[in-house]
N, C-alpha and C positions, 0 to 999 in steps of 0.2 A: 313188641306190639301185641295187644292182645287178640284172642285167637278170633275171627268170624262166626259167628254163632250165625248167622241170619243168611242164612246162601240160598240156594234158589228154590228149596224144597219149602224154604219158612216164607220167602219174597212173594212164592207163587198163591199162597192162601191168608197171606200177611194180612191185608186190606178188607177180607172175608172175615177175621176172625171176631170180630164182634166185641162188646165189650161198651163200659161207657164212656171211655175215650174219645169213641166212632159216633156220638150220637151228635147230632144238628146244632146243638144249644152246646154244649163243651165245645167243639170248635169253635163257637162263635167267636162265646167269652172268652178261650185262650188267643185266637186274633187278634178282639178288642183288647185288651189286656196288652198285649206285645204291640201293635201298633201306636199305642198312644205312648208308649217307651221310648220307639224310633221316633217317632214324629218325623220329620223329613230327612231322615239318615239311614243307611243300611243297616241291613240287619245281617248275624251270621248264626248258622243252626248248627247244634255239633250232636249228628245222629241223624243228618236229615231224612235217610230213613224213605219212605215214599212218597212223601211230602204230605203226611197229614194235616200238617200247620203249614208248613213253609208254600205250598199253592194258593192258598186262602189266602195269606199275608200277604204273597206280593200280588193277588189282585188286589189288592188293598191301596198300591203304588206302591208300596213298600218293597225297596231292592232287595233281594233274600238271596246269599251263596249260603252254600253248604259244605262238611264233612262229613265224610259215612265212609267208615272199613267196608262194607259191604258192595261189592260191583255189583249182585243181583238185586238185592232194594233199590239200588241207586239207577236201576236199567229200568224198574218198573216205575220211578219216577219220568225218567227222562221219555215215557211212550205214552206219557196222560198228557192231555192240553196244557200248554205251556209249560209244561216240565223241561224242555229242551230250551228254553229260555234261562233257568237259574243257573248259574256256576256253579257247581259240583267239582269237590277235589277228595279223590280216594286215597284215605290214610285213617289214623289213628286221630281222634279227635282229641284224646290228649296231650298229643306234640304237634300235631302236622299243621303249619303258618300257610296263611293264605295273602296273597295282596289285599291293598288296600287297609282303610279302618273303620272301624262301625262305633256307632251309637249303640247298638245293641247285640247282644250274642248270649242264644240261650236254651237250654237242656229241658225237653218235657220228657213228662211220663216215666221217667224211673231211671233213665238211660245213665245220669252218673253212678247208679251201683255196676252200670256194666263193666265197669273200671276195678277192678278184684283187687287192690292194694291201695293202703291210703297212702302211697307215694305218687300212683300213678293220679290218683284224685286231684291231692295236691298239686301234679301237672298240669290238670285241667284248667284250673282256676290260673293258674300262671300264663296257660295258652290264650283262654278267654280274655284276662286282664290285658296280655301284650297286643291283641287283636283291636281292642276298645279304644276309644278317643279319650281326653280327658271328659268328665260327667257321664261316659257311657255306661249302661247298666248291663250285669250277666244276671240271668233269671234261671231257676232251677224248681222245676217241678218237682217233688219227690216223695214218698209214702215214709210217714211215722214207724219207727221198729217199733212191732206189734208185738213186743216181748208181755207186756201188761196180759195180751189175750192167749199167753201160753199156761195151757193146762199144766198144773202141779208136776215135775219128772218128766214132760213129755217136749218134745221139738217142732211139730210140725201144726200149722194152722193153716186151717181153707179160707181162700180169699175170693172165688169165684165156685157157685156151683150150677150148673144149670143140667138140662136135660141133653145136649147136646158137649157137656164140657165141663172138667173140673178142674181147678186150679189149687194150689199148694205149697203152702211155703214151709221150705226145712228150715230153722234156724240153727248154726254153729256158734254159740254165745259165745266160748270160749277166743273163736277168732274174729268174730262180729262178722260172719259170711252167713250165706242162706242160699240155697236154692231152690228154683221156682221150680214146681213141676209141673207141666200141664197134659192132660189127658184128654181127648176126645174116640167117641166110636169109630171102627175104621175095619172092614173087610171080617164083622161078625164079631169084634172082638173088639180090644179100647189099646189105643197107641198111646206115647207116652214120650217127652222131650222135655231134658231138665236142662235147666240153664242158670249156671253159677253168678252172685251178686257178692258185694260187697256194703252194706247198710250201714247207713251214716246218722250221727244226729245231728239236728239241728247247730247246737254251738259248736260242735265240730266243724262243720261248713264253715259258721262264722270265724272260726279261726284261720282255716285252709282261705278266705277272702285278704283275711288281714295280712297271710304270709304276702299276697299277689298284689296288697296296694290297693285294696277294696273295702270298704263297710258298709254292713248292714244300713239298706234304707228302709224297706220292708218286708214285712209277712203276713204270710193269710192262710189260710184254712183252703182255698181255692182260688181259683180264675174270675169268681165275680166278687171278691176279695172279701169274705166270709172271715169274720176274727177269729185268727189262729190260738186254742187253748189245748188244757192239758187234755182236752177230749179227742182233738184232732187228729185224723187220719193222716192227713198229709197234710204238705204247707206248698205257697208257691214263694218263692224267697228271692229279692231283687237288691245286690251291691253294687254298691255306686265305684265306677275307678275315682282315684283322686284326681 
């Protein structure tokens, strides 16, 4: 199982940290975007996390359970309005089986590199696939390797900078890993919390779908379904079970 990175020191300022994930219009359209997937079926989140998406979804009516290794994320879910309503089950979202079957089950914001081997990846898409009904879609947000934006000999690019926080990613080509760093001010000085990934490409995924009984339905550039090119940052990416 992989290790907890997200415990109560990262759960406690999680929701504070800013970013454009958190902004009014990104939630919407990742909502809308997932709802019309489910349409009148459950949904399942693996990373629910504090329920960034998953509170907005099922006001939507949309039934939302979830997976999250993390009991401190998942506590500061369960003390927000209606957070004590979704099913939440603590494990490894890579293996860990919940009841029931969904229409829909799906990974935002980066959370399948949190999976540090592409076996345990490949897990994923197999836990997803067995969760799903037949035509059920798994959806996977996930950022472009920004290898194109690496300086000549060098590893590391900034991917957030602001006045209040910097962010940083190491790249390991050799093992296709990266780590994030992030820095913020903190008691006259800048603290600092690195957190290991594993970075996929795109056909990659497509094959990890097909091992699980899945194909490519589509991709995008975004949540308000922006056509995905060789320009693109990131994709949001939706396989269909057979």
């Amino acid at each position: 199982m992989p290790e907890d990175l997200f415990g109560e020191d990262v759960a406690a300022r999680y929701d504070d940290s800013g970013g454009e994930h958190f902004e009014p219009a990104v939630i919407e359209a990742t909502v809308d975007f997932l709802a019309k997937l489910a349409g009148d079926g459950p949904a399942l989140e693996l990373g629910i996390g504090t329920g960034r998406i998953a509170l907005p979804l099922s006001q939507r009516g949309v039934r939302v359970s979830g997976i999250d290794l993390s009991e401190a994320m998942v506590a500061r879910l369960g003390a927000k309005p209606g957070g004590d309503q979704l099913e939440v089950t603590i494990g490894d979202f890579a293996t860990t089986r919940v009841e029931g079957a969904f229409m829909l089950a799906y990974l935002v914001f980066n959370t399948i590199n949190n999976l540090t081997t592409q076996g345990e990846q490949v897990a994923c898409f197999e836990n997803a696939a067995a969760h799903l009904e037949p035509g059920g879609c798994f959806v996977i947000e996930v950022g472009v390797p920004k290898l194109q934006r690496l300086p000549p000999g060098q590893s590391f690019v900034p991917f957030d900078v602001r006045d209040d926080y910097v962010g940083i990613d190491e790249y390991d080509v050799l093992n296709q890993g990266l780590i994030s760093h992030h820095l913020w001010p903190a008691d006259g000085g800048w603290q600092r919390r690195s957190i290991p990934f594993r970075y996929v490409w795109p056909a990659e995924l497509d094959l990890m779908a097909r091992i699980a009984g899945m194909r490519l339905r589509e991709r995008w550039a975004g949540w308000e379904r922006e056509p995905f090119t060789a320009e693109s940052r990131r994709h949001v990416s939706v396989w269909e079970k057979a």
